[in-house]
C-alpha positions as CSV (number, residue, x, y, z in Angstrom):
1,X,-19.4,-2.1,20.0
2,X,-21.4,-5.2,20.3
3,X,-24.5,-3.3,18.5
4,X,-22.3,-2.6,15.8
5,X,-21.3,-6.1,15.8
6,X,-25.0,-7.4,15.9
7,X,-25.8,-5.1,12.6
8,X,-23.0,-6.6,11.0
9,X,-23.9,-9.9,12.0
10,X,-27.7,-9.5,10.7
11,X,-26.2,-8.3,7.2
12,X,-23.8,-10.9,6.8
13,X,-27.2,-13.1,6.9
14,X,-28.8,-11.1,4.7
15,X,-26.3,-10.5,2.1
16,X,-24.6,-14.0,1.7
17,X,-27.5,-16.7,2.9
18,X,-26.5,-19.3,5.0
19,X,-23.2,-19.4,6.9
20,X,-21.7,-21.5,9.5
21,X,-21.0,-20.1,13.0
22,X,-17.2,-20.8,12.2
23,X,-17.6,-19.1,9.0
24,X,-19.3,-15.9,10.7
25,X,-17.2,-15.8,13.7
26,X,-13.8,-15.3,11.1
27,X,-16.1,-12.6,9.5
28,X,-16.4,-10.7,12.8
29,X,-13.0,-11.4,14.1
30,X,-15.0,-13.0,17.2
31,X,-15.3,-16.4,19.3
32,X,-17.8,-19.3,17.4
33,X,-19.1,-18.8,21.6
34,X,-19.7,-15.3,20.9
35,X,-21.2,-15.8,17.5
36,X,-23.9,-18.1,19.0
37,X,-24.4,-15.5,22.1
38,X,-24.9,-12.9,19.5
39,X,-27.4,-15.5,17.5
40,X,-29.7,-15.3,20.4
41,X,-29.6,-11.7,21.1
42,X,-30.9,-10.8,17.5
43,X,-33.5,-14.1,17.9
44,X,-34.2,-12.1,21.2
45,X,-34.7,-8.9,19.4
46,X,-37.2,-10.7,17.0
47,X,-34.8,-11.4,14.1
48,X,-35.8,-14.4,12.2
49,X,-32.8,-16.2,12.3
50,X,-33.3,-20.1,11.4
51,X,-31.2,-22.8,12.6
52,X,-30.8,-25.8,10.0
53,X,-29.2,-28.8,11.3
54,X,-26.4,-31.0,10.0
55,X,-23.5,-31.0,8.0
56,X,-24.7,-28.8,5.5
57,X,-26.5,-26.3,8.4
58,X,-25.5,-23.1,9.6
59,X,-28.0,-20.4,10.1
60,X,-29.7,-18.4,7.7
61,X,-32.8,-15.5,8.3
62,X,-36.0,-15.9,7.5
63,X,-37.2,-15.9,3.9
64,X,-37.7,-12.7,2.4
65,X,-36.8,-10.9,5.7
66,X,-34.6,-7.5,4.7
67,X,-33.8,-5.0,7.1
68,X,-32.7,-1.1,6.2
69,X,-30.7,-0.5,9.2
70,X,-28.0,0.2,6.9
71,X,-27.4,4.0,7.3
72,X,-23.8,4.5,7.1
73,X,-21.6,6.7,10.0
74,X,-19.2,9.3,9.5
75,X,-16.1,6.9,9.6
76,X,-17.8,4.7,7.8
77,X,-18.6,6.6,5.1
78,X,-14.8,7.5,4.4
79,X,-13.4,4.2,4.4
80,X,-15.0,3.3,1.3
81,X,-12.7,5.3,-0.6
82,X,-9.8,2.5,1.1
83,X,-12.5,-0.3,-0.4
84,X,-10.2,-1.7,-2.9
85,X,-7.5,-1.9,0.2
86,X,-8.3,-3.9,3.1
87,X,-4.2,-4.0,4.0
88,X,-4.1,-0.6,4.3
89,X,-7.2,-0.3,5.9
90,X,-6.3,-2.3,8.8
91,X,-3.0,-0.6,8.8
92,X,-5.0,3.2,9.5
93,X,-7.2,1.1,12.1
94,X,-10.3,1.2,9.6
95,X,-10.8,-2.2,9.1
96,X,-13.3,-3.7,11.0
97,X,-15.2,0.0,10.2
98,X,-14.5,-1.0,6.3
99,X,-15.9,-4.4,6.9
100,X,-19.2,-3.2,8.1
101,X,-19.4,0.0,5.8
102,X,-19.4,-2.5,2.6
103,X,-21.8,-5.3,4.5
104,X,-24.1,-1.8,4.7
105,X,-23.2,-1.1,1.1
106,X,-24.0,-4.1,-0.2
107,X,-27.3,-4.6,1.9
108,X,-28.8,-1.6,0.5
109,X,-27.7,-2.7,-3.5
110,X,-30.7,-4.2,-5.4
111,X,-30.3,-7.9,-6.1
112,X,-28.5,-8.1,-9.4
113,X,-26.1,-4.7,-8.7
114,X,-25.3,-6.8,-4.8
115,X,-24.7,-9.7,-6.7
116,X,-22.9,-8.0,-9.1
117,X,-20.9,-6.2,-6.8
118,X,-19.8,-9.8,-4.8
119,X,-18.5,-10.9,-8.4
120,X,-16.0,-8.2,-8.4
121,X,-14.3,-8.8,-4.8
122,X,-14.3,-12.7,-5.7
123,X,-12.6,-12.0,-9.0
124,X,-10.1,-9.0,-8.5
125,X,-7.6,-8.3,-6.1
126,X,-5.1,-5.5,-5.3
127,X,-1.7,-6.9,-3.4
128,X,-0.1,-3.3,-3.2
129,X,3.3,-4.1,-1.7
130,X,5.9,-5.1,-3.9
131,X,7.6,-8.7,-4.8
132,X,9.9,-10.1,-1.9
133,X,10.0,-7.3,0.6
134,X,8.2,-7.5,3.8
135,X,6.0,-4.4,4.7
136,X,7.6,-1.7,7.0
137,X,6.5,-1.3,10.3
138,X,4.5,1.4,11.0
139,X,3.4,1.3,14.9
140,X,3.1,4.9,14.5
141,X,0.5,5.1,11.2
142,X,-2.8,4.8,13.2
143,X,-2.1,8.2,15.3
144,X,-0.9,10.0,12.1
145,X,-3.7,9.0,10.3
146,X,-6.1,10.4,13.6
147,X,-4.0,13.2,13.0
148,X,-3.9,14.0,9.4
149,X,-8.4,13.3,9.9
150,X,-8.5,15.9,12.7
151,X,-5.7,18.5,12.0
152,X,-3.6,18.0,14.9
153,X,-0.1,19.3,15.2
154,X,2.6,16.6,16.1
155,X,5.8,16.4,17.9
156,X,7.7,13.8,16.1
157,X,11.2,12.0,16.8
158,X,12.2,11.0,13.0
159,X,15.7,9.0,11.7
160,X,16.9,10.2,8.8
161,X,20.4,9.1,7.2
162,X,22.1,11.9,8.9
163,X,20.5,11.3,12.5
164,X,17.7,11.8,14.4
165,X,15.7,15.1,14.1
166,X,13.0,16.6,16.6
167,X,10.3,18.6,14.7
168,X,7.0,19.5,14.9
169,X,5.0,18.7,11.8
170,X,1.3,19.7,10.6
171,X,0.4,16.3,9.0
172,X,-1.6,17.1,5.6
173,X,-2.0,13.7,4.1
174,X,-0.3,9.8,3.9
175,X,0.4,8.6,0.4
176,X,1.0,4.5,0.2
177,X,3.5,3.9,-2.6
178,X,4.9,0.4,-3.4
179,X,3.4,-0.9,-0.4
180,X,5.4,2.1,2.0
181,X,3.5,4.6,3.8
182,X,5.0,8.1,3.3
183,X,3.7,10.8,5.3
184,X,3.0,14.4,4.2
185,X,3.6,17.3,6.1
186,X,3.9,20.7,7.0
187,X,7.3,21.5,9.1
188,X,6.9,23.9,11.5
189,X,9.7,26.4,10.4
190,X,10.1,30.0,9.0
191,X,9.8,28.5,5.2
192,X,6.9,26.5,6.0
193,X,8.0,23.6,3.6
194,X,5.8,21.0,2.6
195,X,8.0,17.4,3.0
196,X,7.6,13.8,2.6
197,X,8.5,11.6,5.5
198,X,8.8,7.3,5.5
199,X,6.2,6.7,8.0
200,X,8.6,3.7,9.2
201,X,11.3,6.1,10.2
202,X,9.4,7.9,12.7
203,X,10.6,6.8,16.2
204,X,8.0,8.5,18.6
205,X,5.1,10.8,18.1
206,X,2.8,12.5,20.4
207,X,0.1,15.2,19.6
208,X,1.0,18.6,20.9
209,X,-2.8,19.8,21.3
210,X,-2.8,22.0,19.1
211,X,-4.5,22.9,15.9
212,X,-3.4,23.8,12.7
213,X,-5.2,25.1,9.0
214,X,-4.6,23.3,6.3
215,X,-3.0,25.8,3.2
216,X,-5.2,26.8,0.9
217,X,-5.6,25.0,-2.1
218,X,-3.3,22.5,-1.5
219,X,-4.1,19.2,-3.1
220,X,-2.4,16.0,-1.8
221,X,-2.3,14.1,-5.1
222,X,-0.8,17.0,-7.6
223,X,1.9,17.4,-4.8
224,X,2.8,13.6,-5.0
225,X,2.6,13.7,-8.7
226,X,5.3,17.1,-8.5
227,X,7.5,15.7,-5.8
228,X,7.9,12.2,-7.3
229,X,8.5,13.9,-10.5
230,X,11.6,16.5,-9.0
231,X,12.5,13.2,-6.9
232,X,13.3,11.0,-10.5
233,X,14.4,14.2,-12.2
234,X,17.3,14.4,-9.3
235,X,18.0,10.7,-9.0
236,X,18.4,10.1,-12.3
237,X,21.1,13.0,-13.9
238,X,23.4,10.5,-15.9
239,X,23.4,8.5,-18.7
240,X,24.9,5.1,-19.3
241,X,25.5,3.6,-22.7
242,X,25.1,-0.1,-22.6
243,X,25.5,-3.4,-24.9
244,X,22.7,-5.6,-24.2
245,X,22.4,-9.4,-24.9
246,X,19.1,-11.0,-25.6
247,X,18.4,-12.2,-22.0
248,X,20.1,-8.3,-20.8
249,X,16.9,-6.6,-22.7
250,X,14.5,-8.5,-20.7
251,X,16.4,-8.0,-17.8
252,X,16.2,-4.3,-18.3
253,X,13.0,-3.7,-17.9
254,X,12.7,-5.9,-14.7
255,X,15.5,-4.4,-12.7
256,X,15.4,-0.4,-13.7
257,X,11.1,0.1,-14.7
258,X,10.4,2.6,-16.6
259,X,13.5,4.5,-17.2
260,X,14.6,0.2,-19.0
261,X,11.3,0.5,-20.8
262,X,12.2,3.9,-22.1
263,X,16.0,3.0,-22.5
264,X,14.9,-0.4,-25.0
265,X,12.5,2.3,-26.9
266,X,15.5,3.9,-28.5
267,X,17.5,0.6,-29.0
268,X,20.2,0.7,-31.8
269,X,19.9,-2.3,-34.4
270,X,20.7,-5.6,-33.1
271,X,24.0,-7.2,-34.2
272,X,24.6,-10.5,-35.9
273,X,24.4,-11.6,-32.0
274,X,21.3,-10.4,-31.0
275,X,23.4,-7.6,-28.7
276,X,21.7,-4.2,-28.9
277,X,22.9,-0.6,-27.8
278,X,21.1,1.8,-25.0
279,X,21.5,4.8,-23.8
280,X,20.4,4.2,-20.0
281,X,19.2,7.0,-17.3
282,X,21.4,6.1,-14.7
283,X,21.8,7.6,-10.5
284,X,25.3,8.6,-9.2
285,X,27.8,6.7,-10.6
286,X,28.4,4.9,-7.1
287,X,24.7,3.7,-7.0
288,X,24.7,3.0,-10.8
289,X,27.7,0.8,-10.7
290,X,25.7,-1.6,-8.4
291,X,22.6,-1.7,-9.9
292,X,24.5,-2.6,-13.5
293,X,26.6,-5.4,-11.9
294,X,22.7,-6.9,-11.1
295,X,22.7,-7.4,-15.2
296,X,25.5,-9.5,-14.3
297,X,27.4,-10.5,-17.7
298,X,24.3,-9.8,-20.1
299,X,25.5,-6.4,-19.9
300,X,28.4,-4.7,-20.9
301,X,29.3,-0.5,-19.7
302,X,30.4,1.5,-23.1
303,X,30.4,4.9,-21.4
304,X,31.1,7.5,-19.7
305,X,34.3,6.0,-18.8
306,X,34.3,7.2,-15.0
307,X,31.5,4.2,-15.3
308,X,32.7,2.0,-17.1
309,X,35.8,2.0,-14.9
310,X,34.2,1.8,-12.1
311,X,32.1,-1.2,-13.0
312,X,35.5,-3.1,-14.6
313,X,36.6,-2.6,-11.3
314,X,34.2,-3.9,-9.0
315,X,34.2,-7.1,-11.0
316,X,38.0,-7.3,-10.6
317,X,37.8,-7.4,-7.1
318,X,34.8,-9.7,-7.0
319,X,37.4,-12.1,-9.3
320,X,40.1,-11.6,-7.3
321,X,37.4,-12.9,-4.1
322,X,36.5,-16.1,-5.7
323,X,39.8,-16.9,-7.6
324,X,40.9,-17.2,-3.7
325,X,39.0,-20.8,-3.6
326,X,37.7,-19.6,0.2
């Protein structure tokens, strides 16, 4: 570990110039005492590393001193495809391997492309979890991910909305989706069905010791794109029709995505108000009578009538609730 630590401490030198011992121990998630231990090591080793003085000082190598220790391990190596992802990274236990597998990266770049490349993380960031809601925890992601790398069966305790299950899954792959880790696997059953599991919702997991083989020609990302697609296609089996005020078809889009996008794309013709009609794809009616009342009274229900009911009554009772004065 601390060779590992010393490489990455050389290249940080070598790639950004002069840094502060504070500055290098937040890099390496390490002491400033250990930064300065490690300092003399690599001085030890025959590392030009200068010391400059004073408020501006920090240490910097040697001018025009490279090194091409940069060779990249196997772990290494597949983290870069999680570059773009440090949160997630550190999430599967690959972060401080991502750290040093772009510090090797970068060291190896020619001048302009390293410089280049530095421009791009300094200017663009991906935040994938969504707006006000905290990220699930996962205690369990780090030995599903081992898992999923080395094809290890696993005996898994998971909650579901009926109860717990016990089953023993052959973990193919983990897709992160609005910030939520889903797991995908194989359950060990006659039909051998492929499923998708929260990651959160696992309650214990253990590996069995055994091995499985992955199915053949299975690809992790046309499955997602197929099972979020049937997933939608079943959610979504009704249609509401729906007046919408001015402020209701900007709203529309915010609180319903894609299916508001599509829904404002086939508005009628506004009336001398402004108010437009939609036609709405829309969950069970118990699920869509909620997420309407969130459009509040820039909406009004035309149809079906089992919806529109249902919504007139919900906002009977809520009127009834605060005409009490509580």
């Amino acid at each position: 570990m601390r060779a590992d630590r010393l490489l990455s401490l050389l290249l940080l030198l070598q790639n950004r110039g002069l840094m502060t011992a504070p500055e290098l121990a937040a890099e390496l998630e390490v002491s400033v005492r250990t930064v300065y231990r490690d300092i003399e090591a690599l001085g030890a080793s025959g590392v030009p590393v200068r010391a400059e003085r004073g408020p501006e000082g920090g240490y910097r190598l040697m001018e025009g001193y490279r090194t091409r220790l940069t060779g990249l391990t196997d772990a290494e190596a597949g983290s870069l495809f999680l570059a773009g992802l440090p949160g997630p990274a550190r999430d599967l236990g690959l972060g401080a391997v991502l750290a040093s597998a772009q510090l090797k990266v970068e060291a190896a770049l020619p001048g302009e492309l390293a410089d280049q490349a530095r421009r791009v993380r300094e200017r663009f960031h991906l935040d994938a979890p969504a707006w006000f809601r905290d990220a699930d925890p996962v205690p369990h992601l780090e030995r599903i991910s081992g898992a999923v790398w080395e094809r290890r069966v696993l005996r898994t305790r998971y909650r579901r909305w009926r109860g717990e299950v016990h089953r023993e899954v052959c973990p193919l792959g983990l897709v992160l989706k609005g910030g939520i880790w889903y797991l995908v696997a194989l359950a060990e059953n006659p039909e051998n069905i492929v499923r998708t599991y929260r990651v959160s919702r696992f309650q214990a997991v253990e590996e069995t010791g055994d091995l499985f083989t992955r199915p053949a020609g299975f690809a992790l990302a046309a499955y997602w794109a197929e099972s979020s697609r049937r997933m939608e296609a079943a959610l979504r089996q009704g249609t509401a029709r729906l007046r919408l005020s001015p402020r209701g078809q900007k709203l529309l889009p915010m609180q319903f995505g894609a299916a508001g996008v599509r829904a404002l794309r086939g508005a009628g013709p506004p009336d001398g108000e402004g108010w437009v009609e939609v036609e709405l794809s829309v969950e069970s009616e118990a699920v869509a009578t909620g997420d309407l009342l969130r459009l509040g009274t820039e909406a009004e229900v035309l149809g079906p009538p089992g919806l529109r009911q249902a919504v007139a009554g919900a906002v009977a009772v809520l009127a009834e609730r605060y005409a009490a004065g509580r």
